[in-house]
C-alpha positions as CSV (number, residue, x, y, z in Angstrom):
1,X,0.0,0.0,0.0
2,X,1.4,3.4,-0.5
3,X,1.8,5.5,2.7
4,X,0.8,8.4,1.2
5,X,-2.8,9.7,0.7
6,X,-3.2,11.0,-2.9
7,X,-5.9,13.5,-4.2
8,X,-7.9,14.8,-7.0
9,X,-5.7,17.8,-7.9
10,X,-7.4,18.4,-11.9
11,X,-10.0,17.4,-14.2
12,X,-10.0,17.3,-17.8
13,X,-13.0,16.8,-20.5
14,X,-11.6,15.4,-24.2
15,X,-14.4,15.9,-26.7
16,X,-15.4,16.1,-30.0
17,X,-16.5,20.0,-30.4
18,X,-14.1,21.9,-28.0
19,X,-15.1,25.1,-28.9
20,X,-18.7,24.3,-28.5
21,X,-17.8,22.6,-25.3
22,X,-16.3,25.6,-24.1
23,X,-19.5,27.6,-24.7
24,X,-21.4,25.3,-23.0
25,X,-19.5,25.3,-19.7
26,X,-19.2,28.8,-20.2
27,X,-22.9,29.5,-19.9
28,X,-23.9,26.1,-17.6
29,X,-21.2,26.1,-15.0
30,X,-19.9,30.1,-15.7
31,X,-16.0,29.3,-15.6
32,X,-13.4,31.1,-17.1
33,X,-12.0,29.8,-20.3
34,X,-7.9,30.7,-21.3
35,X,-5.9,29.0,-23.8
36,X,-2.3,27.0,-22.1
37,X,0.6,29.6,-22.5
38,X,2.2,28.3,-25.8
39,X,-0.7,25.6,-26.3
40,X,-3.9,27.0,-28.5
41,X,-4.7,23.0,-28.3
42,X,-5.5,23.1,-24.4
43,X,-8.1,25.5,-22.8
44,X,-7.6,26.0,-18.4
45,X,-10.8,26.1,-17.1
46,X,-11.4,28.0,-13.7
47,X,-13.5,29.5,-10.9
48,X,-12.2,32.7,-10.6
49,X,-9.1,32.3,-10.5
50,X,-8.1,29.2,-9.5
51,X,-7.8,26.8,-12.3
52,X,-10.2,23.6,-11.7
53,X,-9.2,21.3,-15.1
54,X,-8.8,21.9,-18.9
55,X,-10.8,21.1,-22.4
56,X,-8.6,19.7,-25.5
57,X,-10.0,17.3,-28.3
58,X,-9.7,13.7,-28.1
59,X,-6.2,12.8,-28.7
60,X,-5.6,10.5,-31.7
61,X,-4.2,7.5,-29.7
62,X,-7.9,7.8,-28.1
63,X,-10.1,8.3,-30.8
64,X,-8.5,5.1,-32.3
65,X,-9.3,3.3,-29.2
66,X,-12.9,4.4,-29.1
67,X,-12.9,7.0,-26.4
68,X,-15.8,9.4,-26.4
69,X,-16.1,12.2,-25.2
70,X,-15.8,11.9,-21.2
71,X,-14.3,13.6,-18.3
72,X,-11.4,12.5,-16.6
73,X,-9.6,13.0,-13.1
74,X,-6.7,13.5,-11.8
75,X,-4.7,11.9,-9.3
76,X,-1.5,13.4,-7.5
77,X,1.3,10.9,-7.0
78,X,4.9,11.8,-5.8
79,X,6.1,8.9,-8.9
80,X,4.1,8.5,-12.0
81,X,6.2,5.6,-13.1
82,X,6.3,3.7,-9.4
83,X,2.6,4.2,-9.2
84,X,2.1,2.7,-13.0
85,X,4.0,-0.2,-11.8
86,X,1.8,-0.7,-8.5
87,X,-1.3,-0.4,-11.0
88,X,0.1,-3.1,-13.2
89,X,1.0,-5.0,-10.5
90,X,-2.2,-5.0,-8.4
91,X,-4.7,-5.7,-12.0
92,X,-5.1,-2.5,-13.3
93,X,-3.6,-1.3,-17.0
94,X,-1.6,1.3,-17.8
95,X,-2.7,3.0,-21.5
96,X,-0.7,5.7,-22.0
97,X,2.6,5.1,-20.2
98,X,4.5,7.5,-18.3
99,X,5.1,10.8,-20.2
100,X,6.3,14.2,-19.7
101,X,3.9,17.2,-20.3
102,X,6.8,20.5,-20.6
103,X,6.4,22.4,-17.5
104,X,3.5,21.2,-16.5
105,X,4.5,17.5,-15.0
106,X,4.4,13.9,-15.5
107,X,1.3,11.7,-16.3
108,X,0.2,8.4,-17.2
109,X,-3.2,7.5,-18.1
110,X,-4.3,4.1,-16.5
111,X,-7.7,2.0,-15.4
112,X,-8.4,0.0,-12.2
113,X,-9.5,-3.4,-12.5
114,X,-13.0,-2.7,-13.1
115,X,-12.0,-1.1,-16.0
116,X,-12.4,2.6,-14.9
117,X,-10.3,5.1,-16.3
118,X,-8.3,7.9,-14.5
119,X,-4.4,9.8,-14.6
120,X,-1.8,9.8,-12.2
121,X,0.1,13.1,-12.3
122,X,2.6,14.6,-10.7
123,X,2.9,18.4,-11.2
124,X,6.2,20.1,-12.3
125,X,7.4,22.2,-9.3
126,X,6.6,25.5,-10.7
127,X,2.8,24.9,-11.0
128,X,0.9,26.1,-8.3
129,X,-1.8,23.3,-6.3
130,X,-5.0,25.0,-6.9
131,X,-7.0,25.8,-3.6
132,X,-10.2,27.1,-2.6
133,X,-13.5,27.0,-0.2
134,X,-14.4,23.2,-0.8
135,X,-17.6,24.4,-1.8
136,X,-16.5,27.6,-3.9
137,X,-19.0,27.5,-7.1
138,X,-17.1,25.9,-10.3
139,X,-14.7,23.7,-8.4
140,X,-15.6,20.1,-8.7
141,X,-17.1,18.8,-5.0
142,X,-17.6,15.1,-5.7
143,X,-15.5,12.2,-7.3
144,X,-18.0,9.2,-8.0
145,X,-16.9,6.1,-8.8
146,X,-19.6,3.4,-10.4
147,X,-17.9,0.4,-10.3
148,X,-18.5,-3.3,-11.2
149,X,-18.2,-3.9,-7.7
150,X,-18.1,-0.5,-5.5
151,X,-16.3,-2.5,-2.1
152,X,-13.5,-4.4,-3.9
153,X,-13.2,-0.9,-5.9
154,X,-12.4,0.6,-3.0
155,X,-10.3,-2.0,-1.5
156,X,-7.6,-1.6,-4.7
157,X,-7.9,2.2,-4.4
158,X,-6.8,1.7,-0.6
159,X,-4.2,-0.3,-1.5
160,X,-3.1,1.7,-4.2
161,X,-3.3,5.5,-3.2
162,X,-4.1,5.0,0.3
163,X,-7.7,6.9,0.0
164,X,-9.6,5.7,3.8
165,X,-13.1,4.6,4.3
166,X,-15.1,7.4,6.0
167,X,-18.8,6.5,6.2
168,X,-21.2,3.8,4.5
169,X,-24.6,4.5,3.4
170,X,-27.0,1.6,2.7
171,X,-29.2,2.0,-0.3
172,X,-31.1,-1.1,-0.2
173,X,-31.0,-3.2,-3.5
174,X,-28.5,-0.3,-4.5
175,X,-26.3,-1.6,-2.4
176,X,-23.7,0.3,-0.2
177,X,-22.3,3.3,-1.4
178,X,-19.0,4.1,0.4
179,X,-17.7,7.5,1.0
180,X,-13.8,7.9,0.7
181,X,-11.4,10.3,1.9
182,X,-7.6,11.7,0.3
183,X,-6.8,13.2,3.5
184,X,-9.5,14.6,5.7
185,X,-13.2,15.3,4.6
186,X,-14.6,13.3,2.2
187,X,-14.1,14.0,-1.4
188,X,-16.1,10.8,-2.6
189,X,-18.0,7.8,-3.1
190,X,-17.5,4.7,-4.3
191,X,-21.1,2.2,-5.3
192,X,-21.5,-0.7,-7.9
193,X,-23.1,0.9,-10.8
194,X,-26.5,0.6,-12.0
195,X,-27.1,-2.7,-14.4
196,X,-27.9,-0.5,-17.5
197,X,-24.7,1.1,-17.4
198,X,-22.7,-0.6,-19.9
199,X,-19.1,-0.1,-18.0
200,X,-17.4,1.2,-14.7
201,X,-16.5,5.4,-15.0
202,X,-15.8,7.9,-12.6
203,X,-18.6,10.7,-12.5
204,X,-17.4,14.3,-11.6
205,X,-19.9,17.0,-9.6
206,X,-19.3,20.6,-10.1
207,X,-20.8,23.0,-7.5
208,X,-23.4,25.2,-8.5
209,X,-25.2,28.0,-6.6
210,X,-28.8,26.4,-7.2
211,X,-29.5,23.1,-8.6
212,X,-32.5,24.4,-10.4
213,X,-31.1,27.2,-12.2
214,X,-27.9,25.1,-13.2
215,X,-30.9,22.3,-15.1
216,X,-32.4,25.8,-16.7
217,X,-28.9,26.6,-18.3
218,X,-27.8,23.0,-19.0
219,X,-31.5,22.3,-21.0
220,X,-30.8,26.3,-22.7
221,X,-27.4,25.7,-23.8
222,X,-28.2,21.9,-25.2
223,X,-27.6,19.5,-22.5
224,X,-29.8,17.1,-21.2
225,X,-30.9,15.8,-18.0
226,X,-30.1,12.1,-17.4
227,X,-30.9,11.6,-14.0
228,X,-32.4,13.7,-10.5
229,X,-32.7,15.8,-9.4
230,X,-32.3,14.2,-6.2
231,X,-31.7,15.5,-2.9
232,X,-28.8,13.6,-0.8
233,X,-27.1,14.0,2.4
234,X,-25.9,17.1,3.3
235,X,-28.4,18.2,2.8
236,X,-27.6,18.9,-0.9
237,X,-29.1,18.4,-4.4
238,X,-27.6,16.8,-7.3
239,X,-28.4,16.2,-11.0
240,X,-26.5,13.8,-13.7
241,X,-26.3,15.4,-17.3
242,X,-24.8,14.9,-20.3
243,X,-23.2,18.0,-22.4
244,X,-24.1,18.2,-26.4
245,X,-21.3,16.4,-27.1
246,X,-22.3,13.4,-24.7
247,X,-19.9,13.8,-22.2
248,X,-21.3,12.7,-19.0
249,X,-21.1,15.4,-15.8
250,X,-22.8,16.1,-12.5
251,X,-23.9,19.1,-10.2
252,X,-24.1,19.2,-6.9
253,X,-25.6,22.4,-4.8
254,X,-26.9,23.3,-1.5
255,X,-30.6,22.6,-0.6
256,X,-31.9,26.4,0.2
């Protein structure tokens, strides 16, 4: 197991349409959109001004592999290719091996057992950890994992990143949905996904001020509803969408 707790530090969406992808976000979520210094291909996203993830177009290695359009976290590691081995070694894949990123760190792009897909990254010292209010509208406030199997998901996470158990809900013939924490609070859950869904992901909630005015913009600018709005712990209310381009997102608010 490694000793060290490791976090969500950045989320990206590859799509189809970025420019209409961009819009979209623009208007639904309301972050801030600036092209990477020396990059035109990679748009930072961010509330305010603290930078939550990025939009760039499915890379070519990925379109051949079938990759829509999908968000994807991720996770800080102190060694990308150490960590890659550890995946590899506990059942997971590794599909884009280690690689540098100039001036901006070291990634790889993996999948857990299940088959869910996320990066390890480790940041090149000159980039700045982006911080904020946990709540702070824009930033994302939930990591959800739907897995084949949510508890022997979260047992290869725990040995793998070190993320601890911090409460279990029981939702009936749901099953239990586990929260998980990086260090502190907890920053997610884990459950075994619904039978209709045809293969594990990681879901991603961004906070919104209200969830009803968040469904307004989404169905204005072209998304659709998939799912909720539902109100969970918290007490809070969340909704599952999918942007024009059929990437799948969530938002989570405050009930009021």
């Amino acid at each position: 197991m490694t000793t060290k707790s490791s976090p969500f530090i950045w989320h990206d969406l590859i799509t189809t349409d970025v420019e209409a992808a961009k819009a979209f976000y623009a208007q639904v979520i309301g972050w801030n959109m600036q092209s990477f210094p020396g990059n035109d291909d990679y748009t930072v996203v961010s509330a305010g001004t603290v930078g939550i993830g990025g939009i760039m177009a499915i890379p070519p290695d990925a379109c051949e592999r079938g990759a829509p359009a999908c968000w994807q976290g991720h996770i800080a590691v102190d060694d990308v290719d150490g960590c890659a081995d550890r995946i590899l070694s506990h059942g997971g894949a590794i599909i884009h091996p280690a690689a540098d990123i100039p001036n901006v760190g070291r990634f790889a792009l993996a999948a857990d057992p299940q088959g869910a897909v996320f990066i390890i990254f480790k940041p090149h010292p000159s980039e700045p950890m982006p911080s904020a209010a946990p709540m702070t509208p824009g930033l994302v406030g939930w990591n959800e994992l739907h897995a084949v199997d949510g508890l022997k998901a979260f047992d290869w996470y725990f040995e793998i990143f070190g993320w601890t158990q911090s409460q279990d809900m029981d939702m009936g013939p749901m099953g239990i949905y586990r929260l998980f924490a990086t260090g502190g609070e907890p920053v997610g859950g884990m459950m075994t996904k619904m039978p209709e869904m045809p293969k594990p992901f990681w879901a991603y909630y961004f906070n919104v001020e209200s969830i009803d005015d968040a469904i307004e913009r989404t169905n204005k600018a072209g998304g659709k509803v998939v799912n909720g709005p539902h109100e969970v712990p918290g007490p809070m209310f969340t909704v599952n969408c999918q942007d024009p381009q059929g990437a799948w997102f969530s938002m989570v608010a405050p009930k009021r």
